[in-house]
NUGU-719345 format. One line per 8 residues: their letters; for each residue x, y, z of C-alpha. Coordinates in steps of 0.05 Angstrom, whole numbers, padded with zeros to 5 digits. Example, Ala and Ser with C-alpha at 12.3 -4.5 7.8 and 13.67 -1.06 7.14 Angstrom:
// residues 2
as> 00246/-00090/00156; 00273/-00021/00143
***
This chain:
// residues 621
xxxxxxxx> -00410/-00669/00455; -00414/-00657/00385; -00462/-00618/00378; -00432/-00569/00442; -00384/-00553/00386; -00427/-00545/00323; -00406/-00479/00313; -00333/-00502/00304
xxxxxxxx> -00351/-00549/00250; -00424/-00545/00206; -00409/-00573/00150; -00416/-00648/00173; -00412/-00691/00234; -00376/-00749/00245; -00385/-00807/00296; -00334/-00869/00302
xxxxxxxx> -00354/-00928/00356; -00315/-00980/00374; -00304/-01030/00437; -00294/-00982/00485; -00271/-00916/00444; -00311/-00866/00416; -00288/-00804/00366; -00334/-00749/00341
xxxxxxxx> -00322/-00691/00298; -00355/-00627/00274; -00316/-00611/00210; -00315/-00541/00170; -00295/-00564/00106; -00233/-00516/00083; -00192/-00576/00041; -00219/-00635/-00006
xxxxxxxx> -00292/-00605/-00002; -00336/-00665/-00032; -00285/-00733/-00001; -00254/-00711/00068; -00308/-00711/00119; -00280/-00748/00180; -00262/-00788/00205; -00217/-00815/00164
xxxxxxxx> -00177/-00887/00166; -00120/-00923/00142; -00134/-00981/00090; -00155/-01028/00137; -00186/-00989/00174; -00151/-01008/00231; -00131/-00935/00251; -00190/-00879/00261
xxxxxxxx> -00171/-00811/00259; -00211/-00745/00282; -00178/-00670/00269; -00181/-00602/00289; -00133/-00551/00247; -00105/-00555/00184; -00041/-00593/00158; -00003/-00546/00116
xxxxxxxx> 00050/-00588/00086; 00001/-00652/00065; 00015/-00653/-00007; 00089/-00660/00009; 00083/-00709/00062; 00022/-00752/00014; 00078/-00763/-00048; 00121/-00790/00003
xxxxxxxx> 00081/-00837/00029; 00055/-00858/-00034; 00112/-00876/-00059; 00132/-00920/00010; 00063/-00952/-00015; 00004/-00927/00018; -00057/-00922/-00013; -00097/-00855/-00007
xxxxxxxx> -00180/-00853/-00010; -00189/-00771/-00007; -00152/-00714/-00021; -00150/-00681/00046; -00100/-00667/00091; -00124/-00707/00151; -00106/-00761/00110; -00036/-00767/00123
xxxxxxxx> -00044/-00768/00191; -00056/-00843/00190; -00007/-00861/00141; 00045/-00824/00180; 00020/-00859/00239; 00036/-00927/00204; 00101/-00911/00182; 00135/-00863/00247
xxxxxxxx> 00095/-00890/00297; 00085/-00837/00356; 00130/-00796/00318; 00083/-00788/00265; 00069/-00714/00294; 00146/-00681/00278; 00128/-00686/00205; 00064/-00653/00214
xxxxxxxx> 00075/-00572/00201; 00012/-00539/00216; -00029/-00522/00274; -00076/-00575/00292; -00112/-00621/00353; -00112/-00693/00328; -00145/-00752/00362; -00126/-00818/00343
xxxxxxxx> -00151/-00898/00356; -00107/-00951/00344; -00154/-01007/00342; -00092/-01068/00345; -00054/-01034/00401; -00120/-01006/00431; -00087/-00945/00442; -00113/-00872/00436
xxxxxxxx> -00057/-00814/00419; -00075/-00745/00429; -00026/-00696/00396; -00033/-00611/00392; 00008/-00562/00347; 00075/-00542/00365; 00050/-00468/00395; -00022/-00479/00412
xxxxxxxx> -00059/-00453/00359; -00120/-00502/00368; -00142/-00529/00437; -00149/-00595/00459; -00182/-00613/00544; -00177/-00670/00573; -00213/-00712/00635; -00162/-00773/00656
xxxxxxxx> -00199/-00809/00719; -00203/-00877/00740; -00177/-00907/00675; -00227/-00869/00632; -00206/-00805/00580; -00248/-00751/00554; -00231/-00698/00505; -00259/-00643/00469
xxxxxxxx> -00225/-00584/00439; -00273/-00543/00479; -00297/-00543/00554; -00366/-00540/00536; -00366/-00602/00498; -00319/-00646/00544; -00370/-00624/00612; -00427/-00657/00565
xxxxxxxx> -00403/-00722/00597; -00436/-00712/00663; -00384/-00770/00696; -00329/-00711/00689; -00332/-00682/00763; -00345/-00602/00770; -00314/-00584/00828; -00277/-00521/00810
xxxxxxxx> -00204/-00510/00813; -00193/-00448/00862; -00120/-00443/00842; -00133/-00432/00778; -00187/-00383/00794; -00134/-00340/00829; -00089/-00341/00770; -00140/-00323/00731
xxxxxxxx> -00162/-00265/00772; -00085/-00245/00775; -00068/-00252/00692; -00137/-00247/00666; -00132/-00321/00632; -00124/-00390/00666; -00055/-00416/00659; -00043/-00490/00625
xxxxxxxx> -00046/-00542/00647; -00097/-00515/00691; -00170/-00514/00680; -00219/-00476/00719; -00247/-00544/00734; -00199/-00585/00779; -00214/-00653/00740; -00199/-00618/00673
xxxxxxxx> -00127/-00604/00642; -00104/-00573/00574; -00051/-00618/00541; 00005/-00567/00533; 00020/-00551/00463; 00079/-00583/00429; 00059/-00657/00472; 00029/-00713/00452
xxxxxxxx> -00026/-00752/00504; -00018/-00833/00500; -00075/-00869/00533; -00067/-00950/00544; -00101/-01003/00583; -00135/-00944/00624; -00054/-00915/00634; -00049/-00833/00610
xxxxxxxx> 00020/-00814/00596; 00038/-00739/00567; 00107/-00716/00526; 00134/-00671/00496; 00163/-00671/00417; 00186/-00607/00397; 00216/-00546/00444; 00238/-00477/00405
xxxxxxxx> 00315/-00466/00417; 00340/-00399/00419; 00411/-00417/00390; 00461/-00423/00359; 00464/-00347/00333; 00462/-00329/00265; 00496/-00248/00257; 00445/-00202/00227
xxxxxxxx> 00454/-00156/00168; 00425/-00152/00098; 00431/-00227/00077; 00389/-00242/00140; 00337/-00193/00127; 00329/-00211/00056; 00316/-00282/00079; 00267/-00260/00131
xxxxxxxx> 00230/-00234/00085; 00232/-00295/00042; 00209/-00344/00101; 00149/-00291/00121; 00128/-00294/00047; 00137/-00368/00046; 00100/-00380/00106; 00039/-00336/00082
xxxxxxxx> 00035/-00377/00014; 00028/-00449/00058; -00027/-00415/00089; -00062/-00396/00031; -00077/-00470/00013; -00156/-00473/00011; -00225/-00490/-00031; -00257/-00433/00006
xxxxxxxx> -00252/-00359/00007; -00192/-00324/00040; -00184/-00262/00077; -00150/-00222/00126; -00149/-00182/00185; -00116/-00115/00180; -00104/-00085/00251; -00056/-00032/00210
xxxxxxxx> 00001/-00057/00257; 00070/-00082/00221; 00054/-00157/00230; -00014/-00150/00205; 00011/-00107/00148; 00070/-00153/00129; 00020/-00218/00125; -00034/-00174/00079
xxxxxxxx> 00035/-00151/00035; 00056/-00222/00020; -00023/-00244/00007; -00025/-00181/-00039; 00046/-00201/-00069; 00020/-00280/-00081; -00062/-00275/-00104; -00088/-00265/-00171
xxxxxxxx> -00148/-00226/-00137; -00155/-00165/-00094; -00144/-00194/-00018; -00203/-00181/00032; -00185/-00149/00088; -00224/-00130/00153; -00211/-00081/00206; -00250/-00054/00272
xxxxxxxx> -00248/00008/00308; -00280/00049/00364; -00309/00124/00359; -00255/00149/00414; -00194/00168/00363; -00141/00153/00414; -00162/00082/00408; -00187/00079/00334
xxxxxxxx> -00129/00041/00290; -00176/00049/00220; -00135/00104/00189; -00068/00055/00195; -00112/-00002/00173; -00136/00042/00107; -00067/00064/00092; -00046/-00010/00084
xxxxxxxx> -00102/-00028/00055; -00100/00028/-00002; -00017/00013/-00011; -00034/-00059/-00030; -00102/-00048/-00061; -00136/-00097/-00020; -00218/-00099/-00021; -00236/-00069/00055
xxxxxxxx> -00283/-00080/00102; -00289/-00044/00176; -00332/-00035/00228; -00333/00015/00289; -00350/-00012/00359; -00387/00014/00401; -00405/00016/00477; -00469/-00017/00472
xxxxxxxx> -00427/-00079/00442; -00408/-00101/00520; -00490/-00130/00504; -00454/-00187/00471; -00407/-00203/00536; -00443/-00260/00558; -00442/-00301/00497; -00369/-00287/00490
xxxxxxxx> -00364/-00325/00570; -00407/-00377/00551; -00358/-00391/00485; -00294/-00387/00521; -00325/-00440/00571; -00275/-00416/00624; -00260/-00340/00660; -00226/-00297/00603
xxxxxxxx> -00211/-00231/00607; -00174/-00207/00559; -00221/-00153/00533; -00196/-00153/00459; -00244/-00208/00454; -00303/-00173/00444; -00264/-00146/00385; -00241/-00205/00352
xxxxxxxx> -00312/-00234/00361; -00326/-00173/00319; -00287/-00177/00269; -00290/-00251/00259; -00368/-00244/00252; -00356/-00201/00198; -00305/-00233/00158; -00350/-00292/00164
xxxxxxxx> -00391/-00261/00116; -00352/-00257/00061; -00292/-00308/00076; -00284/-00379/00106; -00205/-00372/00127; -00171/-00310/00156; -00093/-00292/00166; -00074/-00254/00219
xxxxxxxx> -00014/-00228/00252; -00004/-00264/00315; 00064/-00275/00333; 00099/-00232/00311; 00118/-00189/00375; 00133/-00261/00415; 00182/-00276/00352; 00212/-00212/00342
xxxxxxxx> 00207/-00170/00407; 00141/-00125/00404; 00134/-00110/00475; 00141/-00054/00512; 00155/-00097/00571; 00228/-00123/00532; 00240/-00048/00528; 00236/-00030/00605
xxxxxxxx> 00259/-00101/00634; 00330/-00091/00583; 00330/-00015/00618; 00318/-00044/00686; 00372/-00091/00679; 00419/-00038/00686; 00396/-00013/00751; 00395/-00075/00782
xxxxxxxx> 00461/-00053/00808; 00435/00000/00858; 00421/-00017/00930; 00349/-00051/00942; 00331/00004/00986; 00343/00059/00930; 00303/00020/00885; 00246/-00003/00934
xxxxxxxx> 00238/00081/00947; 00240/00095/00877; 00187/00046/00869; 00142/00074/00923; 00147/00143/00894; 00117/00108/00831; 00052/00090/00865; 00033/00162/00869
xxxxxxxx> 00032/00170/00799; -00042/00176/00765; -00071/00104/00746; -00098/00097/00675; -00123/00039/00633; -00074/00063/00581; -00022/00016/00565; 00010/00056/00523
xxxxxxxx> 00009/00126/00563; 00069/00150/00596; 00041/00151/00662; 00026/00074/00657; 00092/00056/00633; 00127/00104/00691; 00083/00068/00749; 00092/-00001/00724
xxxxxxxx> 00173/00019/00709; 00183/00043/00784; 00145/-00015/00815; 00181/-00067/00773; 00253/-00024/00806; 00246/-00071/00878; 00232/-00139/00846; 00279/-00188/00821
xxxxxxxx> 00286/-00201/00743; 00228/-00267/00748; 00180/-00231/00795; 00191/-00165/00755; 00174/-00199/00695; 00114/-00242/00715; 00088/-00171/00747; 00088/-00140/00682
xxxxxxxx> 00048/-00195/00641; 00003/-00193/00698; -00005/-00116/00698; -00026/-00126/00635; -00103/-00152/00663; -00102/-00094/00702; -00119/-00124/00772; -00049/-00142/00798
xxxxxxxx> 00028/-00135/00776; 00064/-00069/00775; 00042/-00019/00828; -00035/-00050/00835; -00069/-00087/00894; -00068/-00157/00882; -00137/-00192/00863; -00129/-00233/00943
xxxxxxxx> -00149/-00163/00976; -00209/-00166/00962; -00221/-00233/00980; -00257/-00251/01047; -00227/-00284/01094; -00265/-00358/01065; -00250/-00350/01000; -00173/-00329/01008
xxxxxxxx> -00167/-00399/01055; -00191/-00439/00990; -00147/-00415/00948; -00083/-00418/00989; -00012/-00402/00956; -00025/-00359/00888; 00007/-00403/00836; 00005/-00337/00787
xxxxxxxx> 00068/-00307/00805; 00094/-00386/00795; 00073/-00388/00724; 00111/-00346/00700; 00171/-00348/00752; 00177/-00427/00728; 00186/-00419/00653; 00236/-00360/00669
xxxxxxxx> 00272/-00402/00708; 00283/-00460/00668; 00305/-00426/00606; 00378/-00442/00588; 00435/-00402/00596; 00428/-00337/00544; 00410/-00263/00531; 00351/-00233/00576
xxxxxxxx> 00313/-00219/00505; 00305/-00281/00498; 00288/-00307/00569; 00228/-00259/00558; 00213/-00283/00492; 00210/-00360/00510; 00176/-00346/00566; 00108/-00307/00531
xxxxxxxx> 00111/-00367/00472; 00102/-00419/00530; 00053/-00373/00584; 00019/-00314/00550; 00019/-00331/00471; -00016/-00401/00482; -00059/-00388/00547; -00088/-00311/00523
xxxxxxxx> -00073/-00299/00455; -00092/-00359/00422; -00148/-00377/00465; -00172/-00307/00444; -00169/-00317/00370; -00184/-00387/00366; -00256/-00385/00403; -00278/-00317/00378
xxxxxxxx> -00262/-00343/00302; -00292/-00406/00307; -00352/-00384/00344; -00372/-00364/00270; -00349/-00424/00235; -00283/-00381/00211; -00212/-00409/00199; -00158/-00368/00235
xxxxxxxx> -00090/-00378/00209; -00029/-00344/00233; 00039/-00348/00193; 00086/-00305/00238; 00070/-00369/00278; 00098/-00418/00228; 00148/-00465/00266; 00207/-00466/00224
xxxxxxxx> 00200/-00385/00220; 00200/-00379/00297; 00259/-00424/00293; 00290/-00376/00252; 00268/-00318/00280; 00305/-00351/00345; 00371/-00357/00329; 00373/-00284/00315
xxxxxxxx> 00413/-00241/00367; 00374/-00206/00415; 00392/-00118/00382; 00356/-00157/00322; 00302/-00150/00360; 00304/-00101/00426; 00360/-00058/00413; 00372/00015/00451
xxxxxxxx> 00302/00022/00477; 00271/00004/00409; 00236/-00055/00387; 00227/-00098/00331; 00286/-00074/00302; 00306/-00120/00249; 00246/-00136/00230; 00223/-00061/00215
xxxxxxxx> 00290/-00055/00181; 00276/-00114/00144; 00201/-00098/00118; 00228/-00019/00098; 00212/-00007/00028; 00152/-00065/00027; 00114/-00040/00087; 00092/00037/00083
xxxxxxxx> 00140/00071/00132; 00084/00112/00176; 00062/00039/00191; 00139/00020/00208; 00154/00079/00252; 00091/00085/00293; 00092/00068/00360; 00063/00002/00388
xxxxxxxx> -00006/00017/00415; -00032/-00050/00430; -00115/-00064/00417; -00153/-00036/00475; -00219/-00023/00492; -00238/00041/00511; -00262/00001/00573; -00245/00067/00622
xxxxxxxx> -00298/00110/00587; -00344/00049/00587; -00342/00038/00663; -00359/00110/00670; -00419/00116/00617; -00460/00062/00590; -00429/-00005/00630; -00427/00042/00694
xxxxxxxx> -00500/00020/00714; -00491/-00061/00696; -00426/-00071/00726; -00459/-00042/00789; -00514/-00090/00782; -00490/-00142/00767; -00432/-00142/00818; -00465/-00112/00876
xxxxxxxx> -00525/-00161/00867; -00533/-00207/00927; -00524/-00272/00884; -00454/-00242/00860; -00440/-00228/00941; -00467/-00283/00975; -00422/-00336/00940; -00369/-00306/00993
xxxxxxxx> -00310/-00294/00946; -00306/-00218/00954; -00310/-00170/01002; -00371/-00120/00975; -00337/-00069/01007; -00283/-00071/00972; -00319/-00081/00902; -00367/-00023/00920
xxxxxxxx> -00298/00027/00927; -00276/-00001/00865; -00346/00015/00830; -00334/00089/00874; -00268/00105/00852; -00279/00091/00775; -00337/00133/00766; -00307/00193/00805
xxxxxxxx> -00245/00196/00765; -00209/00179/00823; -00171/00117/00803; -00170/00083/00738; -00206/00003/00752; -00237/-00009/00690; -00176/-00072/00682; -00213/-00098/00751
xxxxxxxx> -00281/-00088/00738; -00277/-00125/00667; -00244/-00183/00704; -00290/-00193/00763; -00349/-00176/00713; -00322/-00235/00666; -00324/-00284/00733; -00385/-00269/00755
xxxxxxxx> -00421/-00280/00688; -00387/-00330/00673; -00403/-00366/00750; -00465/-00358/00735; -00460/-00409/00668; -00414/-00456/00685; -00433/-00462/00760; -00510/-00445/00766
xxxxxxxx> -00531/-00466/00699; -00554/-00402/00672; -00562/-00394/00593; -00543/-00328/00564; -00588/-00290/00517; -00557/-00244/00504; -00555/-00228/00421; -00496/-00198/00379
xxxxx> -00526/-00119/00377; -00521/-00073/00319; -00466/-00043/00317; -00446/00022/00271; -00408/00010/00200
***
């Protein structure tokens, strides 16, 4: 199992064996360099403890216990962990700020606690059968115990082929779950039980204005400068986006030294974000590194399945596997942006669900027309076009406010939501009887529904920091970094600043059909304002040219090959007009091909056993 997971630790390995319990760790040494290989114990060594992540508040939290009496033997942060444990019990884990997966044995209770950040930052699987718990912060390591059944989990499959990501707790494996973030897993005399500890609140309401800025601006500098603890190299990456720009700004603002920076593009301009990223870079004289993608990249596809261990489709992936190679070359630890839309309303899906509020009104049959009329429009694997925000605007006109929502994050995987066939037709007959009910339009339908009384920005808002933020964005940037031994570390993701950031009113963030308001108004004058006032592209891959050039030939092979259509799950028909209609320009599927490209491959690793071999190509600089 360890070594499944080398790559996320090669510094050292660590094995702990005891009656019935065994820990193992792959550690990439960031803090206490020479003492804090792991795991680590309390002074008896009664308590073992294995981590995953980082603890940014440990020097705080050490003085504390030091003076309640403890005795330290390293300087790390995983450290505390156990003295915590001593002194809160299953508490231990509020005190911890930081993102982290944390297994630990108490030896006199014989109890094992599992515990994951507050957001789901770093993974953490689990196995529970028959008294008996595996865990592994990847799949790949936990299926290394060959007791852990394989049979797949066909719901989760569906969701997957709906969203482009499997949603938690699911696995793709029906014996496999993903503790939620923000819970703690308690395993006793063969008994699992799983709860929750913290929950982000979305009130009471603080009134905006200059003081408020002023102290955003504080906590996103503050939250940078906990992140910056390290005995390794830091850099970051530098999409040339506002969140991205405001992390590099306070790292600029708080190091002695120029602050590496790394940036990708593509050779199609309307998708190349370098220019943004060099403007930043040049305002806050940072030392920059890019690279330029191209299509022959898609070569590295199937070692980006076998790392992800699971169907994933987001294609920014094969970016941030990219980008994370190259940091790796000069850096150890990397800051990043992440967050900062889920925290401060980035979307343009809070734009058009606020709009569609308002017509909500009208009678469902003016709205179901309007939304047929939408259908007609051209299709296009632009997000950010006009003619995909009109279709997936007039679609979302004849759904309610949960279903309109969940249709939106899943139009964003381009196989179903707003004004697309759903993945089921073009399932045969077999394959649409295993899977049953879709549980994707539940997954997001559940959270929206259980969110407490308050304004519709922030329905949206909770709901991506509990579905799409943990389950896709995270998973994206967690397993490309550390498939190159690099630390990712996000402070727009820094608890008590999302905590913050939610008791702001909602026209602080979505206000008038613009977005991130207050926090544009509050970085004016630090960020450059051609950053501030450009529109939101999002990262995309210039996957429709792709599908029609150089991928053109392997998707058709590789989906149209009899293994691929003899497992019975879709219709070759059906996958052939797809294939048809992209390369004649007739419809836009290069959202569908990616995702039924990503299953097959990755089928073909986790089911039949196949190794990839693929290599990273070359790629231009």
């Amino acid at each position: 199992m360890c070594a499944a997971i080398l790559h996320r630790g090669p510094d050292s390995q660590g094995i702990y064996l005891d009656d019935g319990v065994g820990l193992g760790v792959q550690r990439l040494r960031i803090i206490d360099l020479v003492s804090g290989d792991q795991p680590i114990f309390n002074e008896d060594k009664s308590i073992a403890v294995v981590q995953n992540g980082e603890i940014y508040n440990y020097r705080e939290l050490r003085a504390a216990l030091e003076k309640a009496g403890h005795r330290f033997a390293t300087r790390s942060d995983t450290e505390v962990i156990v003295h915590l444990y001593e002194e809160h019990g299953l508490d231990f884990v509020e005190s911890l700020h930081g993102m982290f997966a944390i297994a630990l044995w108490d030896g006199r209770r014989r109890r094992l606690v599992l515990a994951r950040d507050r957001v789901g930052k770093k993974p953490l699987f689990y196995a529970d059968r028959g008294g008996t718990l595996t865990f592994a912060s990847e799949l790949n390591a936990l299926l290394e115990d060959t007791s852990v059944p394989r049979a797949l989990d066909y719901e989760a499959l569906d969701a997957y082929l709906a969203l482009g990501w499997v949603p938690g707790p699911h696995s793709a494996f029906g014996a496999i779950r993903k503790l939620p973030p923000a819970h703690i897993l308690v395993w006793s005399d063969g008994l699992v039980g799983v709860q929750r500890y913290w929950e982000l609140r979305y009130g009471p309401k603080r009134k905006g204005g200059p003081d408020v800025e002023e102290e955003l601006r504080e906590r996103i500098r503050a939250a940078v400068r906990r992140r910056l603890i390290a005995d390794v190299p830091l850099g970051a990456f530098l999409s040339g986006g506002i969140d991205s720009s405001a992390v590099v700004a306070a790292m600029a603002e708080a190091s002695s030294r120029p602050v590496k920076t790394f940036s990708i593009g593509f050779t199609t301009d309307r998708y190349n974000e370098l220019p943004k990223a060099r403007l930043v870079a040049q305002a806050f004289g940072t030392d920059h590194h890019e690279l330029v993608i191209t299509p022959d990249a898609a070569a590295l596809l199937p070692k980006l399945v076998r790392q992800y261990g699971e169907p994933f489709a987001d294609p920014s992936a094969l970016a941030s596997f990219y980008v994370a190679e190259m940091a790796r070359r000069d850096v150890t630890v990397a800051l990043n942006g992440d967050g900062g839309d889920e925290s401060f309303g980035g979307y343009t899906r809070y734009v058009a669900n606020s709009l569609l509020r308002a017509v909500d009104v009208a009678p469902a049959k003016v709205r179901t027309a309007a939304g047929e009329l939408g259908r007609h429009l051209p299709s296009t694997s632009r997000v950010d076009s006009w003619t995909a925000r009109a279709r997936r605007f007039s679609a979302a006109l004849a759904l309610d406010p949960p279903a309109r929502y969940g249709a939106y994050v899943a139009d964003i995987s381009g196989f179903s939501g707003l004004g697309t066939a759903s993945p089921a037709d073009i399932y045969t007959d077999e394959f649409r009887e295993q899977v049953g009910e879709s549980i994707a339009t539940r997954v997001v339908g559940r959270v929206w529904m259980d969110a407490p009384n308050g304004s519709l920005v922030d329905r949206m808002l909770r709901t991506d920091v509990l579905t799409y933020l943990p389950d896709d964005l995270l998973v994206k940037m967690d397993i490309a970094t550390m498939a190159y031994s690099l630390e990712a570390r996000s402070p727009l993701l820094d608890h008590e600043l999302m905590e913050f950031a939610a008791q702001l009113p909602a026209d602080f963030k979505v206000k008038r059909g613009q977005k991130k308001v207050g926090l544009r108004r509050a970085l004016r004058g630090w960020i450059p304002d051609t950053v501030l006032d450009a529109p939101k592209r999002g990262f995309n891959l210039p996957l429709e040219h792709w599908f029609r050039g150089e991928l053109q030939g392997y998707a058709r092979e590789v989906l149209l090959d009899p293994r691929t259509t003899g497992r019975n799950y879709f219709r070759r028909a059906a996958v052939e007009r797809l294939l048809d209609e992209h390369r004649d320009s007739v419809r836009d599927h290069s959202g569908k091909l990616w995702n039924l490209l990503v299953f097959e491959l990755w089928h073909r690793q986790a089911v039949d056993g196949e190794r990839p071999t693929a290599s990273i190509p070359a790629v231009a600089g």
